[in-house]
N, C-alpha and C positions, 0 to 999 in steps of 0.2 A: 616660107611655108613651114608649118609647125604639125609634125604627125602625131595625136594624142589619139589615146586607147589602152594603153597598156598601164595596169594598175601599182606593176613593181619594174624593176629596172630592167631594160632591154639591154642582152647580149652578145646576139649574135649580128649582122648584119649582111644582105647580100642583093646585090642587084641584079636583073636580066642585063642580058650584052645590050640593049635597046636603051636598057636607064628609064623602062617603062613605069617600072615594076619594080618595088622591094621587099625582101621577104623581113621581116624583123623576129627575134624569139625571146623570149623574157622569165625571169623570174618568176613570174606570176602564171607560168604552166600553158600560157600560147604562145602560138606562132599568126603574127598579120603577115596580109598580101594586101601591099598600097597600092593603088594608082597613083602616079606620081604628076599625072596634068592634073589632080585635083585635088589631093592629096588624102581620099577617100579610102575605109576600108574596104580589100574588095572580098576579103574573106580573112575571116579568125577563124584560126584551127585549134579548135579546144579541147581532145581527148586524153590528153597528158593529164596527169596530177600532180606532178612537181616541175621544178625549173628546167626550161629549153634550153640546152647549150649548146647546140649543135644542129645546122641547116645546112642545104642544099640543093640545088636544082639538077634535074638529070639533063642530057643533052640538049633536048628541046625546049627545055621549061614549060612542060606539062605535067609532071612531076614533082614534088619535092618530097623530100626523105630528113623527119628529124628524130635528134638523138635526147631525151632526158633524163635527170636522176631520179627517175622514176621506173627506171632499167628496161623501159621500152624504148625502141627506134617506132616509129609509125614514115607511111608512104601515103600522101596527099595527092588527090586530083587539083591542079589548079585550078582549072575550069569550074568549079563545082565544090571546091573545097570540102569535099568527103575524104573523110580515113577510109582508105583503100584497102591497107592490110597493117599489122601487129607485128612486131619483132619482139618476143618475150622472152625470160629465159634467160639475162644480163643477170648476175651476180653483185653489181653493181652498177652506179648509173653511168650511161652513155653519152661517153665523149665526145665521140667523134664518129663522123658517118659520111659515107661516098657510095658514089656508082662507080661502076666500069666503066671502064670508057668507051663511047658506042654501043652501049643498051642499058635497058632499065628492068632487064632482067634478074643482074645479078648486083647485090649491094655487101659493103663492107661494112659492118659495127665497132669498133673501140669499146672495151669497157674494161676498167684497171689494166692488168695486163694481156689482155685477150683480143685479138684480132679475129671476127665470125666473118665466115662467108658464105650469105645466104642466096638461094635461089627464090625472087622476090616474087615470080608465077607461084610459086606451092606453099610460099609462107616457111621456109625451115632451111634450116644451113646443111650446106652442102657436104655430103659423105668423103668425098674426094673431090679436086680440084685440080683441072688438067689444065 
């Protein structure tokens, strides 16, 4: 099976624990969601403007949270493949990105050397962190 869609080179690479599902992120400023029994896109996530470098699924994989040099993180519905919310405000573009572990509340950003920790309900990082 040959997965083709993406117009500049793909990055990142990550599968559901099922091996249903792969999320891919590229160069070219999206992020695909494959089916993997047919090897169909099941959503491209196109709000970025620069290169993906960084994906993720939250516990359930109904979520995914990417990171580009384009110094926003965004947070995907799978289902539906909508940009759900904005992480702005990177100084430069973003590395790397995570949830917590056991909710998809709260997420981490990388960007040079800044570690954010935002509360992903109100869209803004969090004042203190207990």
């Amino acid at each position: 099976m040959i997965l083709e869609g993406h117009t500049d080179a793909p990055r990142r690479l990550v599968l559901t624990r099922d091996a249903s599902r792969l999320l891919s992120t590229s160069d070219d400023g999206t992020a695909r969601l494959w089916n993997l029994d047919d090897g169909s896109t099941r959503h491209e996530l196109r709000w970025h403007v620069a290169e993906i470098r960084f994906a993720t699924f939250n516990d359930d994989e109904s979520l995914v949270l990417t990171g580009s040099i384009d110094r926003t993180a965004r947070l995907w519905d799978t289902r539906s493949g909508a940009s759900l919310v904005t992480f702005p405000g990177h100084h430069r573009g973003v590395t790397g990105v995570a949830f917590f572990p056991g909710t998809s509340d709260t997420i981490v950003t990388v960007s040079r050397n800044q570690l954010r920790i935002w509360d992903a309900r109100r869209s803004r990082e969090f004042e203190g962190f207990h």
